[in-house]
C-alpha positions in Angstrom: -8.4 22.0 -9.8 -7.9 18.4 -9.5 -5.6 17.0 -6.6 -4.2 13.9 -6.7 -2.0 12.5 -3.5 0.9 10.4 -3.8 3.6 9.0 -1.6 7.3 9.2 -2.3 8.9 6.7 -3.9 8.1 3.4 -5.8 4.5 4.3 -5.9 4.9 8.0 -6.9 7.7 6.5 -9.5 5.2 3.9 -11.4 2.5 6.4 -11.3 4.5 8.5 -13.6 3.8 6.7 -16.7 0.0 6.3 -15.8 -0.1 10.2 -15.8 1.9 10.3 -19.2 -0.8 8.5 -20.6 -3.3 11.1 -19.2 -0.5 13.7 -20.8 0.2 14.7 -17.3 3.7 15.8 -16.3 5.0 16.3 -12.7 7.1 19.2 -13.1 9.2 18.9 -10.2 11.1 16.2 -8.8 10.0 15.2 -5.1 13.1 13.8 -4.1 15.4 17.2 -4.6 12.2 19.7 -4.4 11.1 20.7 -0.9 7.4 21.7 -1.9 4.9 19.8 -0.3 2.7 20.3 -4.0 4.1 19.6 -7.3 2.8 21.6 -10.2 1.9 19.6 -13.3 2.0 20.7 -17.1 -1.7 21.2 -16.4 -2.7 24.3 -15.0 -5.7 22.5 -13.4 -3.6 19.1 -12.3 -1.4 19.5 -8.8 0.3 16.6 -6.9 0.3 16.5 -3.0 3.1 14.5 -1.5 2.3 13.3 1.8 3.0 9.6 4.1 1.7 6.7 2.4 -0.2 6.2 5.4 -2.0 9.2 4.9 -3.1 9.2 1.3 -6.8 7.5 2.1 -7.0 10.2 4.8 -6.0 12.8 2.3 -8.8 11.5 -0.1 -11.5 10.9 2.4 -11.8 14.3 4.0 -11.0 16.2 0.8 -7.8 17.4 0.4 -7.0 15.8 -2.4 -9.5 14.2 -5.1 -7.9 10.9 -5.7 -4.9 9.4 -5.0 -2.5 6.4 -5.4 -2.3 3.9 -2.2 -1.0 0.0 -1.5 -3.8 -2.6 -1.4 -2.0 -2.9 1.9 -2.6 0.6 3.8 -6.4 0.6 2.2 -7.5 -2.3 3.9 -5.8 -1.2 7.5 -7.5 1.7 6.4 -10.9 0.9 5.8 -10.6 -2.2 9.0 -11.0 1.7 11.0 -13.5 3.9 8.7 -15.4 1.3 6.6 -15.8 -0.1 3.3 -17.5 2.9 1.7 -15.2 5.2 3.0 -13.3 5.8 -0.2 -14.5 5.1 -4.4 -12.3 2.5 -5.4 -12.4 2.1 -9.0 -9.3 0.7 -10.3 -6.4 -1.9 -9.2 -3.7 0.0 -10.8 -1.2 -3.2 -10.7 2.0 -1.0 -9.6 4.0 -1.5 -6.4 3.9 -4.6 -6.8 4.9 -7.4 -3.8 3.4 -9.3 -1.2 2.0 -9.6 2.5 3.5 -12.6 4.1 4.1 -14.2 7.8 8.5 -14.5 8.1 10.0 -16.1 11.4 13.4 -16.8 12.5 15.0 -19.4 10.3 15.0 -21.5 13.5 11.7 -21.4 14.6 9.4 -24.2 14.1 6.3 -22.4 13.0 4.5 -25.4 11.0 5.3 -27.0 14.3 3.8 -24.4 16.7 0.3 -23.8 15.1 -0.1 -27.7 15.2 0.3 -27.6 19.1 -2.3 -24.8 19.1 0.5 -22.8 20.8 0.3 -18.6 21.1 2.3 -16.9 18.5 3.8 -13.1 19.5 3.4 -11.8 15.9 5.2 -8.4 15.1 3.3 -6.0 12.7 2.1 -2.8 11.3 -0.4 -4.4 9.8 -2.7 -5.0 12.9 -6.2 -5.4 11.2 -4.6 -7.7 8.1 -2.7 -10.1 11.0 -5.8 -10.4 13.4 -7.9 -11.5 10.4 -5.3 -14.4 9.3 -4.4 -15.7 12.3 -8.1 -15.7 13.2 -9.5 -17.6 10.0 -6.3 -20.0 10.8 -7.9 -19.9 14.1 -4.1 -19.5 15.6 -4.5 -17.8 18.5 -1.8 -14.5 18.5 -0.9 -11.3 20.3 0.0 -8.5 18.1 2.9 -6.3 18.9 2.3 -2.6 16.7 5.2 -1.7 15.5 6.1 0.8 12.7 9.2 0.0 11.4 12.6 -2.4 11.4 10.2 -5.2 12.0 13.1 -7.4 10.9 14.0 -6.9 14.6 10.9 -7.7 16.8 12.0 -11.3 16.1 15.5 -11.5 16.1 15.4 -9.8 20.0 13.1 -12.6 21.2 10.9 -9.6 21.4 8.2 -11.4 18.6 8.3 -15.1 17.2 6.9 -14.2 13.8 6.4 -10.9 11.8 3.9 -9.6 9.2 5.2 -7.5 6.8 5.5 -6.7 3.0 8.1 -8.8 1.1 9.3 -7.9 -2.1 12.5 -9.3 -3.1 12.8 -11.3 0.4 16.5 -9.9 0.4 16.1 -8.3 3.8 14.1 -11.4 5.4 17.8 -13.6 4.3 20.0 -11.0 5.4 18.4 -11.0 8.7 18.3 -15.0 8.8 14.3 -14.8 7.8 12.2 -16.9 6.3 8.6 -16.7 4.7 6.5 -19.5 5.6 2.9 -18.2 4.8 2.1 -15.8 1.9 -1.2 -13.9 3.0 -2.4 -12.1 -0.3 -0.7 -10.4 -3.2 -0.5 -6.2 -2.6 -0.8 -3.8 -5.5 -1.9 -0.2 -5.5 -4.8 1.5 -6.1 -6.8 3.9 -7.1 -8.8 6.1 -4.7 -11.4 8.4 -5.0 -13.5 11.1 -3.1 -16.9 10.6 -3.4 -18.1 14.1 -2.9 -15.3 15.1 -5.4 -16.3 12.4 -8.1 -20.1 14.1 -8.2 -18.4 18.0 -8.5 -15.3 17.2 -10.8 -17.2 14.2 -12.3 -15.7 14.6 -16.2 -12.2 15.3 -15.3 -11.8 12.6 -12.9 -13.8 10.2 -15.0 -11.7 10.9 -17.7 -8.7 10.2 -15.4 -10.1 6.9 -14.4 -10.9 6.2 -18.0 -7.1 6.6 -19.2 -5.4 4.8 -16.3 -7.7 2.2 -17.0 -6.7 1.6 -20.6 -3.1 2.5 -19.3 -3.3 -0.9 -17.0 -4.7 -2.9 -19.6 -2.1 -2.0 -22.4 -0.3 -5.2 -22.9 3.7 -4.9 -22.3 5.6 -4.8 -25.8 8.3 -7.3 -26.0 11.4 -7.3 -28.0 
């Protein structure tokens, strides 16, 4: 049985056609299902559904063989567990967006870092943050926060935020701006190690597929 961890939504939704190419079906829809495991049109193919947090955690300690996660939540995970935590064959190139630093449309960021002055910087992404601001040798406290970070800044509570941005519509509507872009975030691939030695053709042959999935060029009309 192979077991392959995904989270709900946008990542679970472009990883549908990756598993089309591998002739894998999810037979169940995960938003009107309440099962935890989705069968597949393979017998010996399941999905797990669990936070998107979790998937590396899933992967690492076995209960699932591989699985789909942001560039993002791999690098905050492997800051904590290591490099060689998790096989990490392929850059997927699906949930696509970026990691970038948004303030107040008010605030006079450029200004700030030129005075050497300490930023309160907003962020679930703790490990990603510390490493900018550090390199840009800014000095910063980080406030952890998990969600609405939108709203660290806009109740004095933060002057900056770190946080994904896709279509910035959220940033504007909350009188945001982006004024550094830290890297481009995709999703990728993650694999067991222990599992890729015992299931080493199926998963290969997984790998193999999504591979020549990613690298199929995009027909235009």
């Amino acid at each position: 049985m192979i077991t392959l961890a995904l989270s709900k939504g946008r990542i679970f939704d472009e990883t549908l056609p990756l598993l089309a190419a591998a002739e894998i079906e999810v037979l169940e829809n995960p938003e009107k299902s309440r099962k935890l495991i989705l069968p597949t049109n393979k017998p010996d193919v399941r999905v797990v559904l669990v936070r998107a947090t979790d998937v590396p955690t899933y992967v690492q300690y076995g209960g699932a063989d591989l699985g789909v996660v942001g560039k993002d939540t791999l690098i905050e995970h492997c800051a904590e567990w290591g490099e060689t935590s998790l096989y990490q064959p392929l850059d997927l190139q699906i949930a696509r967006c970026r990691m970038s630093v948004a303030v107040p449309a008010d605030f006079d960021y450029a200004g700030k870092v030129r005075q050497g002055a300490r930023l309160r910087v907003a962020t679930k992404y703790v490990n990603i943050a510390r490493e900018f601001f550090a390199a840009k040798g800014v000095h910063v406290d980080i406030i952890k926060l998990y969600g609405s970070m939108e709203l660290a800044p806009l109740t004095g509570m933060a002057d900056a935020i770190v946080d994904l941005v896709s279509t910035g519509g959220t940033l504007k509507a909350n009188n945001l701006v982006e004024v550094e872009h830290i890297m481009p975030i995709s999703s990728r691939l993650v694999v067991n190690q222990a599992a890729l030695k015992l299931k080493q053709q199926p998963i290969r042959h997984l790998i193999d597929t999504f591979a020549k999935a990613v690298k199929k060029p995009e027909v235009v009309d």
